[in-house]
N, C-alpha and C positions, 0 to 999 in steps of 0.2 A: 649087771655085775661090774664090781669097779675092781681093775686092772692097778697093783702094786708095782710101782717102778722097782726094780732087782738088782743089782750089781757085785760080782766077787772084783777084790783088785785086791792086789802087790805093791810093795816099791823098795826099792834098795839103793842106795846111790854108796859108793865107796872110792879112796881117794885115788887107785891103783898108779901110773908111771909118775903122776907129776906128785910135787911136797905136798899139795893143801887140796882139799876137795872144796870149788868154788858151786858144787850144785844144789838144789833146792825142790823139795815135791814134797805132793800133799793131795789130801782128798778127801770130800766131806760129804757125806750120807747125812743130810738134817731130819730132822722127827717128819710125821706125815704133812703138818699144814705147811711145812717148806720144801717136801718134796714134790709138791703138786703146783705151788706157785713158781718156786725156784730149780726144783730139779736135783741132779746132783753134778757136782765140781771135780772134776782133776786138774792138777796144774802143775806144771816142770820149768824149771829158770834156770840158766847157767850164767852167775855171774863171769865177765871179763878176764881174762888171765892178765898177770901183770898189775891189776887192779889192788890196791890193798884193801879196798872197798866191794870187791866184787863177789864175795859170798856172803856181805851182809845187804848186799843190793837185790839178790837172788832169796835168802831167806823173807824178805823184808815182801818180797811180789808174793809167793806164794802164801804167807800168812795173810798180807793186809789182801786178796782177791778173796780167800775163803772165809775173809769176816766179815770183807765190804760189799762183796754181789748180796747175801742174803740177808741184807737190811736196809737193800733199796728196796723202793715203794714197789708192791703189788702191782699196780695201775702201769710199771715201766715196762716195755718187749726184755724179751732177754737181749736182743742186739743192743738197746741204750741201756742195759743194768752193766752189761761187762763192760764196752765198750768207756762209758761215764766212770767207773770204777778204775777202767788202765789208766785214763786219762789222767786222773786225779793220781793216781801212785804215780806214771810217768815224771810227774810238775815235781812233786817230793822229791822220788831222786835228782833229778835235772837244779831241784833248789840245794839237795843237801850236798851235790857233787863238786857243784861251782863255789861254794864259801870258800874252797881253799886254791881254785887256781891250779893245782896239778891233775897232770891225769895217774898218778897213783891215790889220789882223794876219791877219784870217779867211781859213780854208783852208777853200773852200768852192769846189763844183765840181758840177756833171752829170756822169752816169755811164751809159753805158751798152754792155751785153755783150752779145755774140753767139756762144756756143759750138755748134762745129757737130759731134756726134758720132757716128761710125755713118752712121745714117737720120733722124737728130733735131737739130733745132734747137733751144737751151736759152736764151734771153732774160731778163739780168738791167735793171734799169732804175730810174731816178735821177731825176728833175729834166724838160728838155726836150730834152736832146737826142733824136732818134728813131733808129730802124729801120725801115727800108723794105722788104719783100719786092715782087721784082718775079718773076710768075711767067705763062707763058702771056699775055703781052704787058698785066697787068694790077698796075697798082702799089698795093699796101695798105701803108697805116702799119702798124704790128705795137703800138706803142709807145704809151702813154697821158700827154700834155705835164701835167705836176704847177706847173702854173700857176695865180692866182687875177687872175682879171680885176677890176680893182676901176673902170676908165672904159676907154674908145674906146681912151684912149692910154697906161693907164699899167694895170700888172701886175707879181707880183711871183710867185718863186718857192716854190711850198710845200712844196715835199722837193728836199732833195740831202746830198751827202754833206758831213758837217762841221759841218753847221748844228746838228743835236742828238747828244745820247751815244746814242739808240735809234732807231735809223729804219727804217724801211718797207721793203720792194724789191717791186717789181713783179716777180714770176716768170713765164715762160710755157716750154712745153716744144711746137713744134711737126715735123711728118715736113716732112722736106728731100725734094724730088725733083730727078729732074738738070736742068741747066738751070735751076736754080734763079738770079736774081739779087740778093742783099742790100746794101742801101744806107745806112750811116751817116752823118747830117748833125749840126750844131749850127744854132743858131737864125741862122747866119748864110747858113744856103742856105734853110731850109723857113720864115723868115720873109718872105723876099724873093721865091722861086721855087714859082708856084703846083704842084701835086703834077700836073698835068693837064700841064704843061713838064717837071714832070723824068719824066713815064711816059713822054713821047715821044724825051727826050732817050737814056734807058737803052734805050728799045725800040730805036732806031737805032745804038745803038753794040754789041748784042747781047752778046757775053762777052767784048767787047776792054778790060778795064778800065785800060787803060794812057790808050784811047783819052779816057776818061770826064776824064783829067786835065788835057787841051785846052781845056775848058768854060771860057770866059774873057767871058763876062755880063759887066758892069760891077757889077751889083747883085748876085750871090752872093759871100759871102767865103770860106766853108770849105766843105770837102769831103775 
């Protein structure tokens, strides 16, 4: 008997305290012979503030990952399809950033993937935005924030995509079970929203994810 991979999801991203909404997400359910070789994709960017590039650096990851992982070769792991795909959008913005020499030019963005294939969950990861797994009523970050605290109130980022021609990715590969729940933020919910509110939040809306796009805080902006 062959097992159909299943997924419900949400997304809402909206611009709430600041002028412009710099964020980016998406997520692609492909027909059967790409869901068996490829899987399927979610994916969350927060272009740079300050940046005047930085929500077209952010649109620009999330589109060009859900067109470029499922038209690499069959024959590649999923670690070298994502991993060869960041790479390759990294070099583009890092070339499209630098033709002008300012950092208001800079296409510089967070990045982060969750491909879910088979039995396995395969985690690529950028900058701060995170991953959340909620499972068995217990919410664990997945993700590691690539932040340097320098005082109480002032920090900046130490890896993302654009910033340099060679960059890092955090890889993780873990087993999905059913009922499994995954939850993508940018800094504008998991800075605001203690993780102990969004476990109770997800625990109470179970696998209704339509339901999750209600959440109308005053203090989260994306989701």
């Amino acid at each position: 008997m062959t097992v159909t991979l299943k997924i419900s999801s949400g997304q809402h991203s909206e611009t709430g305290v600041k002028a412009s909404n710099d964020d980016a997400c998406g997520v692609r359910v492909p027909d059967t012979a790409l869901l068996n070789t490829k899987g399927i994709a979610a994916v969350i960017a927060d272009g740079m503030s300050g940046s005047e590039a930085g929500r077209q650096a952010a649109e620009a990851c999330v589109s060009g990952f859900l067109s470029d992982y499922f038209t690499t070769p069959e024959s590649w792991s999923t670690e070298t399809s994502g991993e060869k795909v960041l790479t390759a959008l990294n070099r583009w913005l890092y070339g499209q950033g630098h033709r002008e020499y300012t950092s208001a030019q800079a296409m510089v963005t967070t990045l982060s993937v969750l491909v879910i294939k088979s039995a396995t969950a395969y985690l690529f990861h950028v900058g701060d935005t995170r991953i959340y797994r909620m499972r068995a009523g217990r919410l664990e970050c997945l993700t590691r924030d690539h932040r340097v605290h320098v005082s109480e109130d002032k920090n900046y980022l130490s890896r993302a995509m654009g910033i340099e021609l060679h960059m890092e990715i955090d890889y993780r590969a873990l087993p999905v079970e059913q009922g499994d729940i995954y939850l993508l933020t940018t800094d504008g919910i998991h800075d605001y929203v203690d993780d102990n509110v969004l476990a109770e939040y997800l625990y109470g809306m179970g696998s209704d994810c339509e339901a999750c796009l209600l959440y109308t805080s005053p203090s989260p902006r994306d989701l």
